[in-house]
MMTF fields as JSON, N, C-alpha, C and O atoms, coordinates in Angstrom:
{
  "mmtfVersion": "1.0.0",
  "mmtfProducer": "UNKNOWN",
  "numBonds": 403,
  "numAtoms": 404,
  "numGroups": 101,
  "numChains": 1,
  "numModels": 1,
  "chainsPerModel": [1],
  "groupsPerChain": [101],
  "chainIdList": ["A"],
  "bondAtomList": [4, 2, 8, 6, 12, 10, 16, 14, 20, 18, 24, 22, 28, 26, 32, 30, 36, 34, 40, 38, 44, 42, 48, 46, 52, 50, 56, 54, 60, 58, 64, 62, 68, 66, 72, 70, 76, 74, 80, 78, 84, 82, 88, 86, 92, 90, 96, 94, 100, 98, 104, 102, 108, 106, 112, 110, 116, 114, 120, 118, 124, 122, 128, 126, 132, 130, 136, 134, 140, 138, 144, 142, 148, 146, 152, 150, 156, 154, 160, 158, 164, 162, 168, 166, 172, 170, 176, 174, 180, 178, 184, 182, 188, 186, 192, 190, 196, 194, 200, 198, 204, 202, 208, 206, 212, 210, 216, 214, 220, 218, 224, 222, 228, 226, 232, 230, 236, 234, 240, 238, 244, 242, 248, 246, 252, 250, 256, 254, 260, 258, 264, 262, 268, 266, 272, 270, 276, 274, 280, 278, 284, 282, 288, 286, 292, 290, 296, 294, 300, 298, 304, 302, 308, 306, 312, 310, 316, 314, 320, 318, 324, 322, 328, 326, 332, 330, 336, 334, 340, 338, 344, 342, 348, 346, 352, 350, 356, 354, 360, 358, 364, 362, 368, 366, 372, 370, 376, 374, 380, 378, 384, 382, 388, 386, 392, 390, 396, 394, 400, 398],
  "bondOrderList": [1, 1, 1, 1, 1, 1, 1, 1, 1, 1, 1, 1, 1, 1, 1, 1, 1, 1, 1, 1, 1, 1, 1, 1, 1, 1, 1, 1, 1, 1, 1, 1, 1, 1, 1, 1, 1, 1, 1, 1, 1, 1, 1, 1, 1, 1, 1, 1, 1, 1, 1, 1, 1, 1, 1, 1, 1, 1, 1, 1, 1, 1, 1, 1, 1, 1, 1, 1, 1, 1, 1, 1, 1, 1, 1, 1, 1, 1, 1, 1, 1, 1, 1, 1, 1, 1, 1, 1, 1, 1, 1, 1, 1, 1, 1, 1, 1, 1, 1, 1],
  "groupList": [{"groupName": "UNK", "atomNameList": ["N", "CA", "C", "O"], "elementList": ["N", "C", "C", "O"], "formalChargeList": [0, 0, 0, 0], "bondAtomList": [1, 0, 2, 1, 3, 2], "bondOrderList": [1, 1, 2], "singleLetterCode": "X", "chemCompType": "L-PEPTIDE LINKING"}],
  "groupTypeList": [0, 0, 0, 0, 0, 0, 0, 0, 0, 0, 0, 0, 0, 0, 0, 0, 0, 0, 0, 0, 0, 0, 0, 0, 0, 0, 0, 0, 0, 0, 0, 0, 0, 0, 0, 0, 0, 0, 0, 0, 0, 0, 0, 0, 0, 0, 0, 0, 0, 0, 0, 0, 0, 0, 0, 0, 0, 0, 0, 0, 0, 0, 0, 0, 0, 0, 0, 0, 0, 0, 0, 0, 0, 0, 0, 0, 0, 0, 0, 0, 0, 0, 0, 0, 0, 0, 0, 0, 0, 0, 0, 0, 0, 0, 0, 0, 0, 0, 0, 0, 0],
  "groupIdList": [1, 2, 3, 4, 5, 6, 7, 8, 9, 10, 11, 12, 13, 14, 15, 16, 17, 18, 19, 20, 21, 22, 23, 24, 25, 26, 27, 28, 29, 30, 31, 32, 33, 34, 35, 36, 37, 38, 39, 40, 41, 42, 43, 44, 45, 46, 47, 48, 49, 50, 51, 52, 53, 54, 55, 56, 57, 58, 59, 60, 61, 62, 63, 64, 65, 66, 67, 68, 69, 70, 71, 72, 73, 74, 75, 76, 77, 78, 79, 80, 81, 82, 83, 84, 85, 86, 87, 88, 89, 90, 91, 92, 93, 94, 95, 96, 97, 98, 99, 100, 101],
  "secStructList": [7, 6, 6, 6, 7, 6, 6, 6, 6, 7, 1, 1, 7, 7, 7, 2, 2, 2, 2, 2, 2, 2, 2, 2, 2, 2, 2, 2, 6, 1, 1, 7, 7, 7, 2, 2, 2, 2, 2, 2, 2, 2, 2, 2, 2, 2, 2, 2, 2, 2, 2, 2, 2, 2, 2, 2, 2, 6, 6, 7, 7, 7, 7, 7, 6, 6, 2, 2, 2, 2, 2, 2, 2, 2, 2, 2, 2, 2, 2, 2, 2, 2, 2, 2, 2, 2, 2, 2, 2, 2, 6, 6, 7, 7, 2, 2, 2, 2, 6, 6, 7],
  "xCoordList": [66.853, 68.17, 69.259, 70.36, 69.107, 69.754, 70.254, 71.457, 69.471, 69.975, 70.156, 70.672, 70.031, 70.575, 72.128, 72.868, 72.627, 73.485, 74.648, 75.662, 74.956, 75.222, 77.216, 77.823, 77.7, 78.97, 79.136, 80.026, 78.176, 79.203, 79.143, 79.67, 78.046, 78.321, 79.075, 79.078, 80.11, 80.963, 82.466, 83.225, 82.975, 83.819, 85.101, 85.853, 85.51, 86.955, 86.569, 85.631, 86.751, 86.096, 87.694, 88.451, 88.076, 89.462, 88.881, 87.828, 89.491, 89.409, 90.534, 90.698, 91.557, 92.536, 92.68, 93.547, 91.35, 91.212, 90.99, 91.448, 90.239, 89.869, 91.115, 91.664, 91.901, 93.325, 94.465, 95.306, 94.208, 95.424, 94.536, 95.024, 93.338, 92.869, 93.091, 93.346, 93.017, 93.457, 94.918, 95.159, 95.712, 97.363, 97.31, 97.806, 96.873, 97.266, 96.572, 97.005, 95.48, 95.234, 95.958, 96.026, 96.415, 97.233, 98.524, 99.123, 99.026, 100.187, 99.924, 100.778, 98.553, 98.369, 98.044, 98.414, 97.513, 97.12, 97.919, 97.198, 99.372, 99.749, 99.046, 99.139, 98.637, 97.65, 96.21, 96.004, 95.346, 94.118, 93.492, 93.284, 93.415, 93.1, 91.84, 90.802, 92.066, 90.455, 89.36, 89.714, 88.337, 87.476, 87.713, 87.291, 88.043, 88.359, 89.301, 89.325, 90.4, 91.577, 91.513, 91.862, 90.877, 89.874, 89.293, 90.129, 88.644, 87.618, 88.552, 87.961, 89.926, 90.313, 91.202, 91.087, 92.361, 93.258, 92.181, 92.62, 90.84, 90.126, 89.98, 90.462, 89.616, 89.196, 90.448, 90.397, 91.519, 92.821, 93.077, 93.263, 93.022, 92.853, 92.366, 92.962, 90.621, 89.771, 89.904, 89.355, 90.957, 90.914, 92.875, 93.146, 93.509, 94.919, 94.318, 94.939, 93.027, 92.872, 92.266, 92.383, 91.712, 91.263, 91.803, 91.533, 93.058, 94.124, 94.653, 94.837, 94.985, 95.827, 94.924, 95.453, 93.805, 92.836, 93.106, 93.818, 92.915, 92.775, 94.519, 94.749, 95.607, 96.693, 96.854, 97.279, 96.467, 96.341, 95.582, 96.151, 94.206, 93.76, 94.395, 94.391, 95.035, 96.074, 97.159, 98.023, 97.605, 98.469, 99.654, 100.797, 99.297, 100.968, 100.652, 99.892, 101.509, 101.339, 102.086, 101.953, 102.687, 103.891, 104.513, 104.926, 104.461, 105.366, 105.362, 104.513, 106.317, 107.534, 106.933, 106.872, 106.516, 105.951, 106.677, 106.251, 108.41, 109.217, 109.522, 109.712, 109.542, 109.334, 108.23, 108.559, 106.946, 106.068, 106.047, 105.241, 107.058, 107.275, 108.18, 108.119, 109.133, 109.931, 109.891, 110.404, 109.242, 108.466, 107.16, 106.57, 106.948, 105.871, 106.74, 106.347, 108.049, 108.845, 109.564, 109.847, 109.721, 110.619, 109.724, 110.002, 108.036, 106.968, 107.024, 107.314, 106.666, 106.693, 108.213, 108.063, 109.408, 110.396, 110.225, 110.617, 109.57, 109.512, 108.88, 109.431, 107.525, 106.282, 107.189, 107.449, 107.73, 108.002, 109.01, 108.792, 110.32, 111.187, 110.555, 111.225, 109.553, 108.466, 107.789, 107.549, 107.594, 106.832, 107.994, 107.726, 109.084, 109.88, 110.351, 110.806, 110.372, 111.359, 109.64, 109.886, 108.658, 107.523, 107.275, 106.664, 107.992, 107.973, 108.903, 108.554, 110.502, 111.499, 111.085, 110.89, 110.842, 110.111, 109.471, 109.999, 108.005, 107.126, 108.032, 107.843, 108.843, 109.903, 110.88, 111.786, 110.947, 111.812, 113.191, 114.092, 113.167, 114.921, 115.413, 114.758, 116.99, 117.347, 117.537, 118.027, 117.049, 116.915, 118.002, 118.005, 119.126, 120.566, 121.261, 122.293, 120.245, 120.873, 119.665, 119.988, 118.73, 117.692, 118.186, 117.728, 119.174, 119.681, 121.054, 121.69, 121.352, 122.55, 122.506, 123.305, 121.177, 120.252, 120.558, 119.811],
  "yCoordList": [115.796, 116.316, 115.561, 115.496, 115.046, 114.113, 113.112, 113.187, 112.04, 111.079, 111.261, 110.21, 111.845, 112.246, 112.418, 111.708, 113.813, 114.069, 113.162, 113.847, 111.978, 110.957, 111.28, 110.306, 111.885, 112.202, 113.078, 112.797, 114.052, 114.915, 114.111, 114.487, 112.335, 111.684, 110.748, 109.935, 110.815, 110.069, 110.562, 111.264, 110.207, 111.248, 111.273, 112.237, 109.828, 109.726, 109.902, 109.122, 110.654, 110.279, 110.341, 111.066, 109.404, 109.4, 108.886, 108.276, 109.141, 109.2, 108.235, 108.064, 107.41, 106.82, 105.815, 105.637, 105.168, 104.373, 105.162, 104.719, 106.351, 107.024, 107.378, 106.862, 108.16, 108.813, 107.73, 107.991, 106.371, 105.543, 104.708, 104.339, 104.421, 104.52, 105.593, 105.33, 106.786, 108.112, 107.671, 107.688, 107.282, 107.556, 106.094, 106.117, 105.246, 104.044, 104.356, 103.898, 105.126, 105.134, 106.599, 106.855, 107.394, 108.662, 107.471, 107.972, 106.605, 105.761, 105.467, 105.562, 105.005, 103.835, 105.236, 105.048, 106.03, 106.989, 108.52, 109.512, 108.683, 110.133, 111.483, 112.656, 111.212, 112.515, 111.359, 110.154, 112.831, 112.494, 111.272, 111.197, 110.719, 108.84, 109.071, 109.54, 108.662, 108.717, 107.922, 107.715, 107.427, 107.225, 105.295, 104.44, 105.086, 103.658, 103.174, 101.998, 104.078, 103.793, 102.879, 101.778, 104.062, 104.067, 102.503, 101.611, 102.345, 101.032, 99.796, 98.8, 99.334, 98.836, 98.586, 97.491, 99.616, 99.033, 98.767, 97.833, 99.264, 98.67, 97.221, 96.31, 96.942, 95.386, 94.664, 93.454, 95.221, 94.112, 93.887, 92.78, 95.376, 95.001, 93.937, 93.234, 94.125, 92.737, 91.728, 90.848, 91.376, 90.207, 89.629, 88.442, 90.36, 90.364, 89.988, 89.175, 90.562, 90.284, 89.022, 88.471, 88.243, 86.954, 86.088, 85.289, 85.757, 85.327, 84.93, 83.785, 86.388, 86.187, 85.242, 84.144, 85.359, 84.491, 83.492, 82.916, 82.641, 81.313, 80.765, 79.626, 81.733, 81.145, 80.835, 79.828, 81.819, 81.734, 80.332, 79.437, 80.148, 78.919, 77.507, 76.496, 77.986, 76.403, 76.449, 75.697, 77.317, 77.333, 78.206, 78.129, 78.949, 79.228, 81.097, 81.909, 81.275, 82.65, 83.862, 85.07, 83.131, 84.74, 83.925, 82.766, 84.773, 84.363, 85.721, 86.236, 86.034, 87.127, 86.759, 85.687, 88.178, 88.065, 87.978, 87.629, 88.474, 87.943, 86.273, 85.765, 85.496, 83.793, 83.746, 83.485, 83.88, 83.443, 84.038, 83.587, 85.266, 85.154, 84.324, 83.956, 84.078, 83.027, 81.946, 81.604, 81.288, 79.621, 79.83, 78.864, 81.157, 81.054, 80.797, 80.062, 81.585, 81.504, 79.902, 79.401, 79.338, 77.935, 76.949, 76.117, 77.341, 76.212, 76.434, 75.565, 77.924, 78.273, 76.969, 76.273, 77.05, 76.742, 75.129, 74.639, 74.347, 73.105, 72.689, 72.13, 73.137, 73.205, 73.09, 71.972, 74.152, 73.859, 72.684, 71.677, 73.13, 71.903, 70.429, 69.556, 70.189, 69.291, 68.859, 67.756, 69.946, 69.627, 69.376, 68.622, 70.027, 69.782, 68.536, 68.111, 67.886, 66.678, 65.824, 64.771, 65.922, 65.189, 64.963, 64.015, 66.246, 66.224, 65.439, 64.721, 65.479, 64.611, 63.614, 63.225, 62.861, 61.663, 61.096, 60.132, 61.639, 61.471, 61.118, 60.046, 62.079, 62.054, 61.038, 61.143, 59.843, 59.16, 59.144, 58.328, 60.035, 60.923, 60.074, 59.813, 59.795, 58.83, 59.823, 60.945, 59.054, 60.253, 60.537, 61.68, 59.949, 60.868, 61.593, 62.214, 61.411, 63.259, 64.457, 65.631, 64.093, 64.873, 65.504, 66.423, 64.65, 65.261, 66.012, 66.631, 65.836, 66.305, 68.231, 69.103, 68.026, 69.441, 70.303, 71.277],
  "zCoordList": [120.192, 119.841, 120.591, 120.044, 121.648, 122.971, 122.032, 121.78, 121.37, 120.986, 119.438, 119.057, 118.689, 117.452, 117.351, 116.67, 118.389, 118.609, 118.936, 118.801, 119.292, 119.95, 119.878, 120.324, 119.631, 119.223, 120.86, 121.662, 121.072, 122.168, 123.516, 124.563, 123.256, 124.62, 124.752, 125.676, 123.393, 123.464, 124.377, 123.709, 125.985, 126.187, 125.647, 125.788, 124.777, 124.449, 123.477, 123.314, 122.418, 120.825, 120.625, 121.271, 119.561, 118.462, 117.095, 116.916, 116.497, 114.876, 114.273, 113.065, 115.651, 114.767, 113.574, 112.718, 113.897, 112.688, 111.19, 110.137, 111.3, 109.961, 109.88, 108.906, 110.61, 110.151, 109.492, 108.632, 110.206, 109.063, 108.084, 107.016, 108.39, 106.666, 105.733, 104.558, 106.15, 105.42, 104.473, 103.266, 105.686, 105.423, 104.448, 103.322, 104.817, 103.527, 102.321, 101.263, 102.338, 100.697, 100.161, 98.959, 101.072, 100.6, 100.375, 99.423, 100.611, 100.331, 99.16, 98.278, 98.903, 98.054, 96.132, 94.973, 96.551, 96.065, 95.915, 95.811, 95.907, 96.04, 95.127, 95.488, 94.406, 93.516, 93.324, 93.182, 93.449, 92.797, 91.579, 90.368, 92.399, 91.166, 90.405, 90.872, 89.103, 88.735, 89.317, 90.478, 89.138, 89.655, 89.121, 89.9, 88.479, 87.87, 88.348, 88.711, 88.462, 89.233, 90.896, 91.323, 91.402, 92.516, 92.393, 92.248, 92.418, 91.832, 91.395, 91.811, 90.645, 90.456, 91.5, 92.05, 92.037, 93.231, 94.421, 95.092, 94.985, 95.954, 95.173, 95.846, 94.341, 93.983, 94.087, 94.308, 93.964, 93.531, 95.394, 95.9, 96.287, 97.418, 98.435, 99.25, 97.969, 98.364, 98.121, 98.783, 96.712, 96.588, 97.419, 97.6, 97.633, 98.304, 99.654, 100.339, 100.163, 101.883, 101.628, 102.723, 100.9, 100.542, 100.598, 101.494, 99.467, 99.625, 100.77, 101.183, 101.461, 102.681, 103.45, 103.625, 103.917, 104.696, 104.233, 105.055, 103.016, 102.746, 102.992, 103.396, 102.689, 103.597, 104.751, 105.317, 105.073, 107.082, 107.31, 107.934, 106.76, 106.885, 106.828, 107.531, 105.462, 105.205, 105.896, 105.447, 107.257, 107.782, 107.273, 107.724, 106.395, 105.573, 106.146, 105.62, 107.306, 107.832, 107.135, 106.938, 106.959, 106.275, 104.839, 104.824, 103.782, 102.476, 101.71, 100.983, 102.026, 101.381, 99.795, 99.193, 99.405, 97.828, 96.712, 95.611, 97.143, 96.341, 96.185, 95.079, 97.453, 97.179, 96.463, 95.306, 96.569, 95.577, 94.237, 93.422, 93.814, 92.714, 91.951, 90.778, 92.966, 92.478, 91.975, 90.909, 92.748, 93.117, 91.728, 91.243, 91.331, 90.536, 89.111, 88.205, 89.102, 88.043, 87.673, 86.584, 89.174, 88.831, 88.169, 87.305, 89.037, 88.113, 86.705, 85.882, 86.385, 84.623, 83.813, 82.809, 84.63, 84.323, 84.003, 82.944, 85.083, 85.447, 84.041, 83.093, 84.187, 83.06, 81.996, 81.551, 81.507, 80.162, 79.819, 79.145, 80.545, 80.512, 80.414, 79.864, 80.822, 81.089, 79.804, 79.314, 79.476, 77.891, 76.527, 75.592, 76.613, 75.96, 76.008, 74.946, 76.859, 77.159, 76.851, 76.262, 76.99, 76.399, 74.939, 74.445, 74.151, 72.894, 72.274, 71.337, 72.814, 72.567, 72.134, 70.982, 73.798, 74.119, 73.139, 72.586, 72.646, 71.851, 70.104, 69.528, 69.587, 68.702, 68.781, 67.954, 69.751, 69.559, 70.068, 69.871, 70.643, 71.087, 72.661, 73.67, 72.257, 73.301, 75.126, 75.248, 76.131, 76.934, 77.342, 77.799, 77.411, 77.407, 76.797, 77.05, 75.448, 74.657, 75.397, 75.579, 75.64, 76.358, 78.032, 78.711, 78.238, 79.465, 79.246, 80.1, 78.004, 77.563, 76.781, 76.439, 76.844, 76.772, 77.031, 76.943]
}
């Protein structure tokens, strides 16, 4: 019973880690989630702490998720402008009406 018990020989016992895991998924979760729900924000989770690691690796410590939405929006921007002016191109079109765009 001595070593089963192993909790009442612990003399500091705290719980703080269970209590703010508690509080971030009561954040993440305010009413009762279904069970898929559940299952999907943990996966979108695991893969956000991934991420973050392979930044940290390449050196890039902190980026504000609004810049990388941004920077995600100016590439979409680049890209296309990009292809348009390839199509011109391809069409024959003089490139100073293409900049005149």
């Amino acid at each position: 019973m001595k070593i089963w018990n192993y909790c009442n020989n612990i003399e500091h016992k705290t719980n703080n880690a269970s209590e703010s895991l508690n509080n971030y998924l009561n954040n993440l979760f305010p009413t009762k989630p279904s069970f898929y729900e559940l299952i999907d924000k943990l996966n979108e989770l695991e893969h956000l702490s991934y991420y973050d690691y392979q930044r940290k690796i390449r050196g890039i410590w902190k980026i504000i998720k609004r810049a990388i939405n941004k920077a995600n929006e100016i590439s979409v921007l680049i890209e296309r402008f990009k292809s348009i002016e390839a199509k011109l191109i391809d069409a024959k079109c003089d490139r100073n009406n293409i900049i005149n765009l």
